[in-house]
C-alpha positions as CSV (number, residue, x, y, z in Angstrom):
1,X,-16.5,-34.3,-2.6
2,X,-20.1,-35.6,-4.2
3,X,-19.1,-36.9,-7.6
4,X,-21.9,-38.0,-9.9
5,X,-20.7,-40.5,-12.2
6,X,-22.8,-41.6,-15.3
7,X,-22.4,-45.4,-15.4
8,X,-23.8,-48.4,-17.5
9,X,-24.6,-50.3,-14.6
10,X,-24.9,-50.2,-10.1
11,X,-21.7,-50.9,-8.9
12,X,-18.0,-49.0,-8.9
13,X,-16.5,-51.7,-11.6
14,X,-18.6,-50.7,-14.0
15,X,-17.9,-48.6,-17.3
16,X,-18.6,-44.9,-17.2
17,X,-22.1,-44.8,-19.4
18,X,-20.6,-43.0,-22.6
19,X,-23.8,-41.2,-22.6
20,X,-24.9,-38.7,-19.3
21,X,-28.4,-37.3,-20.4
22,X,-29.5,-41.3,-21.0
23,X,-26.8,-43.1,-18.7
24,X,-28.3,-45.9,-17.5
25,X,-26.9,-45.3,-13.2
26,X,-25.8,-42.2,-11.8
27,X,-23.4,-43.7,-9.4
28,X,-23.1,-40.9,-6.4
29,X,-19.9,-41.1,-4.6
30,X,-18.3,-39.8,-1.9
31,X,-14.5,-39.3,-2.7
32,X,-12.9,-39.4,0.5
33,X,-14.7,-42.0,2.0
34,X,-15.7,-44.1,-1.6
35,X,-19.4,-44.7,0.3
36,X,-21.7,-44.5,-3.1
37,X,-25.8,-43.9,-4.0
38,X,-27.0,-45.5,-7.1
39,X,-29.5,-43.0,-8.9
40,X,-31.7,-44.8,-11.4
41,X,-32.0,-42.4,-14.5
42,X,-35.0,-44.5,-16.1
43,X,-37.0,-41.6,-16.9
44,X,-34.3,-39.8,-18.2
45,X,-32.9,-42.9,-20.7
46,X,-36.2,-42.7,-22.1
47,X,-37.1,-39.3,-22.8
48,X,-37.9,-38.0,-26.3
49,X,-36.0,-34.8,-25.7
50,X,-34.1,-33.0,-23.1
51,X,-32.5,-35.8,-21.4
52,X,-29.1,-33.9,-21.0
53,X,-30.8,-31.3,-19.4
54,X,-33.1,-33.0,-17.0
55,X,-30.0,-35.6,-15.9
56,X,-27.8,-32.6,-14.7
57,X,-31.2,-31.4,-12.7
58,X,-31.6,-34.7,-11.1
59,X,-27.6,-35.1,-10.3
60,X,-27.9,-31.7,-8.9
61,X,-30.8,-32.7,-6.7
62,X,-28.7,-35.5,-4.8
63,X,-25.8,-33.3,-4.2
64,X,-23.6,-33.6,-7.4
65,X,-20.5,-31.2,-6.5
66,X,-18.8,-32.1,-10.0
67,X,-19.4,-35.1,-12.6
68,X,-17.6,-37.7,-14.4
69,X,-18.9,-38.8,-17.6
70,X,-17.4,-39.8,-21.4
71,X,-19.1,-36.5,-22.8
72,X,-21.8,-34.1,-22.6
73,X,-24.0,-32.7,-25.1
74,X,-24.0,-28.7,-25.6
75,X,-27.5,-28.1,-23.1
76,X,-26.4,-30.5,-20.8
77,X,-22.8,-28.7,-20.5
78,X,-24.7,-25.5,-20.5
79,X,-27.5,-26.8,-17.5
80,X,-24.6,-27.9,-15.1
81,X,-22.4,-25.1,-15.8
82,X,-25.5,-23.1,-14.8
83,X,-25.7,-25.1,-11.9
84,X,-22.1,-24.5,-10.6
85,X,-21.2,-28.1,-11.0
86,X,-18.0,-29.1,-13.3
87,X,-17.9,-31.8,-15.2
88,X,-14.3,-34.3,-16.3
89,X,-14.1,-36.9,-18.8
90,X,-13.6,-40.5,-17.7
91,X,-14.5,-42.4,-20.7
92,X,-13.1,-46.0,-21.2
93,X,-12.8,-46.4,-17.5
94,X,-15.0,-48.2,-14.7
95,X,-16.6,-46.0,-11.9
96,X,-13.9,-46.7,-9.5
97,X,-11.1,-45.6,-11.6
98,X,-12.3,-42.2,-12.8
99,X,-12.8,-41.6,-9.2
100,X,-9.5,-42.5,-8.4
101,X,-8.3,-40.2,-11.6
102,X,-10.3,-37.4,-10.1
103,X,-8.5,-37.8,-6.9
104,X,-5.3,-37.4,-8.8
105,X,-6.5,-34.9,-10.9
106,X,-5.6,-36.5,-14.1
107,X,-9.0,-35.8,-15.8
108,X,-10.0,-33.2,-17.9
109,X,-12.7,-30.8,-17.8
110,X,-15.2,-31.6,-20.5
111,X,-17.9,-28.7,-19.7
112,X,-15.4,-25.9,-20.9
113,X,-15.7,-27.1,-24.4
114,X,-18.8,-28.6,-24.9
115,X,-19.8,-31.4,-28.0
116,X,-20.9,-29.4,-30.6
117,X,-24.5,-29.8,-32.1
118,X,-25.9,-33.2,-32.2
119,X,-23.9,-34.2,-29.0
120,X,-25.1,-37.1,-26.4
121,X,-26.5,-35.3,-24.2
């Protein structure tokens, strides 16, 4: 499976980004074969509004079948649960772990109950 994971830096030890709409990496990785794409999200880390939205379009262009993050704000819950694509929490850990969680299936889904107003999008 495709996971996109928002992280603070390019590499599988790094943190999960405790933001997704203005994480600084999208880390793209394959979980059966742990082969990974780093996706640059400059445009969206410095966006004056709707970076939670245009991050879960951009994860979704590269093939995002679900995606790891700390927490998602309320539009950018709503834009990849439009998009088919589930989302699990995975904050305090580094890229490789929440992988590894996912594997296991010992993360929670985090779009079923979206942040409420004034969430990190």
């Amino acid at each position: 499976m495709r996971l996109a994971v928002s992280a603070a830096g390019s590499t599988l030890s790094e943190k999960v980004d405790e933001r997704f709409g203005r994480a600084a990496y999208f880390v793209l990785v394959d979980s059966s074969t742990m082969e990974y794409e780093i996706v640059g999200n400059e445009k969206n880390r410095n966006a004056q509004q709707g970076a939670g939205i245009a991050a879960a379009e951009l994860v979704a262009e590269h093939g995002a079948e679900a995606v790891l993050a700390t927490e998602l704000g309320p539009k950018a819950a709503n834009a990849l649960r439009l998009a088919s694509i589930p989302a699990y929490s995975a904050g305090g850990m580094t890229v490789n772990a929440a992988v590894e969680a996912f594997k296991h299936g010992e993360l929670r889904r985090l779009d079923e109950e979206p942040n409420g107003e004034g969430g990190r999008g």
